[in-house]
C-alpha positions as CSV (number, residue, x, y, z in Angstrom):
1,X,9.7,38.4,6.6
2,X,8.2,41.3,6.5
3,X,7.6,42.0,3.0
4,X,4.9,39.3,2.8
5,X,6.8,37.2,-0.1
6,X,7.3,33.9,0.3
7,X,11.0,32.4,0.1
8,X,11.5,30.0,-2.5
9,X,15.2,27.8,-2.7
10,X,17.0,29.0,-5.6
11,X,16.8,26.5,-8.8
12,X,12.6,26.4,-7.6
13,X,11.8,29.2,-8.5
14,X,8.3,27.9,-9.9
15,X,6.2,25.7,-7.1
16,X,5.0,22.7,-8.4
17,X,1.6,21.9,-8.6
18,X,0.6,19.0,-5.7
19,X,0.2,15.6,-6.3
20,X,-3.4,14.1,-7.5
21,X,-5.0,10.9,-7.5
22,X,-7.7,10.5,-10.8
23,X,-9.6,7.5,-10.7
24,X,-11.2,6.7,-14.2
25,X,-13.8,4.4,-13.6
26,X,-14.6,4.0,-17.0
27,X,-11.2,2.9,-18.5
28,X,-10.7,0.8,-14.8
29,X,-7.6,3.4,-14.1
30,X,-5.8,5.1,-11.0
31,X,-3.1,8.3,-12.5
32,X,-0.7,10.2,-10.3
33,X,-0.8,13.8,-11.7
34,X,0.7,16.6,-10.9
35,X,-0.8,19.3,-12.6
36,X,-1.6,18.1,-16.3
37,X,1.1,15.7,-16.1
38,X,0.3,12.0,-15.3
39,X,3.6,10.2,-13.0
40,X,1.7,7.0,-13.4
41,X,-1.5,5.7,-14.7
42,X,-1.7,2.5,-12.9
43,X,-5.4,-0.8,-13.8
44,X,-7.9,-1.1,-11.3
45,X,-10.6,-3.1,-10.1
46,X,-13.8,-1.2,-9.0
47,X,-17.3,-1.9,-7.3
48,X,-19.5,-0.8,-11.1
49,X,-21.9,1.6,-9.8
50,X,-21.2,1.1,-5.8
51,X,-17.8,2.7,-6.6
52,X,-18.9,6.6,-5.2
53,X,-17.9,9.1,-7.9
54,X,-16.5,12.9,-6.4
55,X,-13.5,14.6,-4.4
56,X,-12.2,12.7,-1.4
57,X,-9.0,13.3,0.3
58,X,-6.6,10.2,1.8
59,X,-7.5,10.6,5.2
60,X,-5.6,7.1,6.3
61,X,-3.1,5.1,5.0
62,X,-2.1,1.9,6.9
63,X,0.5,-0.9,6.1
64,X,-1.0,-4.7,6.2
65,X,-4.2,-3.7,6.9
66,X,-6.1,-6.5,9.3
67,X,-2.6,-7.1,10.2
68,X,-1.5,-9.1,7.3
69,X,-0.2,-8.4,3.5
70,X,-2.0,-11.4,2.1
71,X,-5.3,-10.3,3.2
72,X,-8.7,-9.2,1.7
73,X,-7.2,-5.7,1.1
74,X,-3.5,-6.6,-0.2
75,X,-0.4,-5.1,1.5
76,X,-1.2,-1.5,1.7
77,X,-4.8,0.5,2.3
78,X,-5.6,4.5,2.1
79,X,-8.8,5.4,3.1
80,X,-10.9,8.2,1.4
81,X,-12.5,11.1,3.5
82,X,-13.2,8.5,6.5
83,X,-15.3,6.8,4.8
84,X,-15.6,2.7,4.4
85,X,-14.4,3.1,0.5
86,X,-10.7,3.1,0.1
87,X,-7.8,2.2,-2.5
88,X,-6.4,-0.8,-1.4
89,X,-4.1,-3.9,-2.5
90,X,-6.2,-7.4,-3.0
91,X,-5.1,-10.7,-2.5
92,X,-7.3,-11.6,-5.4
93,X,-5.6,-10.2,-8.9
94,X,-7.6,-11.9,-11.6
95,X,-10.4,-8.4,-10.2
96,X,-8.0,-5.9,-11.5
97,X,-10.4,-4.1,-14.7
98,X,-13.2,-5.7,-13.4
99,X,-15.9,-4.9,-11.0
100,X,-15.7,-7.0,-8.1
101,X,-15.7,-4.8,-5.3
102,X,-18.3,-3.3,-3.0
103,X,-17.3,0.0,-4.0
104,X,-13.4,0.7,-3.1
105,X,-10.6,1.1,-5.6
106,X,-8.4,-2.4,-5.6
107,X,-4.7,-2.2,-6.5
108,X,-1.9,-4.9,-7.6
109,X,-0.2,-5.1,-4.6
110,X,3.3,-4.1,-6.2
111,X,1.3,-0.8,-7.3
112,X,-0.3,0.1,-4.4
113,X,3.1,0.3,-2.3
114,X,4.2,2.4,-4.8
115,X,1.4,5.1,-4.5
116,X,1.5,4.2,-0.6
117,X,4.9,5.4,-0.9
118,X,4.6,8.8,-3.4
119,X,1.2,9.7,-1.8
120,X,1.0,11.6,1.6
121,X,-2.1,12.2,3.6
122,X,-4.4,15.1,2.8
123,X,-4.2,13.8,-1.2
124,X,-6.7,14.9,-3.4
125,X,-9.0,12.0,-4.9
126,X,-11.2,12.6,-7.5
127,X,-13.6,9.7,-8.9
128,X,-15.0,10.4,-12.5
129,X,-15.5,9.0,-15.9
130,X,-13.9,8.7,-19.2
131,X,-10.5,11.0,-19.2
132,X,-8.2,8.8,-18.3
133,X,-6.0,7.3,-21.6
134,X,-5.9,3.4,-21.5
135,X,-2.2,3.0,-21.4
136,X,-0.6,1.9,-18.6
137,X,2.3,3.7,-17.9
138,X,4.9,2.7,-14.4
139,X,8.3,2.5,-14.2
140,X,10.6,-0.9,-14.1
141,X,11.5,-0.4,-11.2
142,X,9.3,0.8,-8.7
143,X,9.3,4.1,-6.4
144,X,10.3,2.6,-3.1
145,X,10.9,4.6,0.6
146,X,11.6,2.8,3.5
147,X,8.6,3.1,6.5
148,X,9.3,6.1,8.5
149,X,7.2,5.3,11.4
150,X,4.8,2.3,12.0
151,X,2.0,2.8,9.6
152,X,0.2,-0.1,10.9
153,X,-2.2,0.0,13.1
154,X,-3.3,-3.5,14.9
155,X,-5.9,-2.2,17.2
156,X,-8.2,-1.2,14.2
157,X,-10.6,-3.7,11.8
158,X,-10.8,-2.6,8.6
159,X,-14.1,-2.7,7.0
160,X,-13.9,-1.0,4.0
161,X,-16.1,-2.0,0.8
């Protein structure tokens, strides 16, 4: 290719911007965007002011984290910059919209598979305050792919806060 322009499939034309993860810690909420466009503004639980605001990246995502779905951190985990704060599932929902946690982002399980699912690694983060609209907004019927390689990882104990 040596005139230096990059191929694009026909009917894409325009590249779409990547996928983004806002946490709002303010309204207690987690939006997929894409550009200005939220895909899915999902409640949260958060750590008050232990929950680090900034731009992370998903630098680990893990299925049954500790080996088990049921556990401290839920079904699914993705950790942020390699850190000890991560989104994660909880086995304790009545902490969703509240701050219970030592500083990571806790998830309904069903909604944490979901982004497990739509998110890859590398992800954009960013932790703020106050632009996130209240409404929920996720489908019926969940986004769903099945695992395409083990994504757990039994020889690691999870820690995060």
């Amino acid at each position: 290719m040596a005139s230096g322009k990059r191929m694009v499939p026909a009917g894409n034309a325009k590249a779409q911007p990547p996928l983004e993860i806002i946490v709002d810690t303010a309204n207690y909420r987690l939006a997929l965007v894409s550009g200005n466009i939220i895909l899915r503004n999902y409640p949260v639980g958060l750590g008050g002011t232990k929950t680090p605001q900034g731009e992370f990246v998903i630098s680990e995502k893990v299925r049954n984290p500790n080996g088990k779905a049921d556990g401290d951190f839920g079904s699914r985990g993705m950790t942020l910059s390699d850190t000890l704060y991560a989104i994660h599932g909880t086995n304790e929902p009545d902490s969703i919209e509240r701050d219970d946690s030592l500083g990571c982002i806790r998830m309904l399980n069903e909604d944490i598979e979901e982004l497990f699912a739509m998110v890859p690694l590398g992800t954009k983060v960013t932790i703020t305050s106050g632009i996130l609209p209240e409404q929920v907004l996720r489908p019926e019927v969940p986004f769903a792919l099945p695992a395409m390689a083990d994504e757990t990882n039994p020889g690691k104990i999870y820690n995060w806060l």
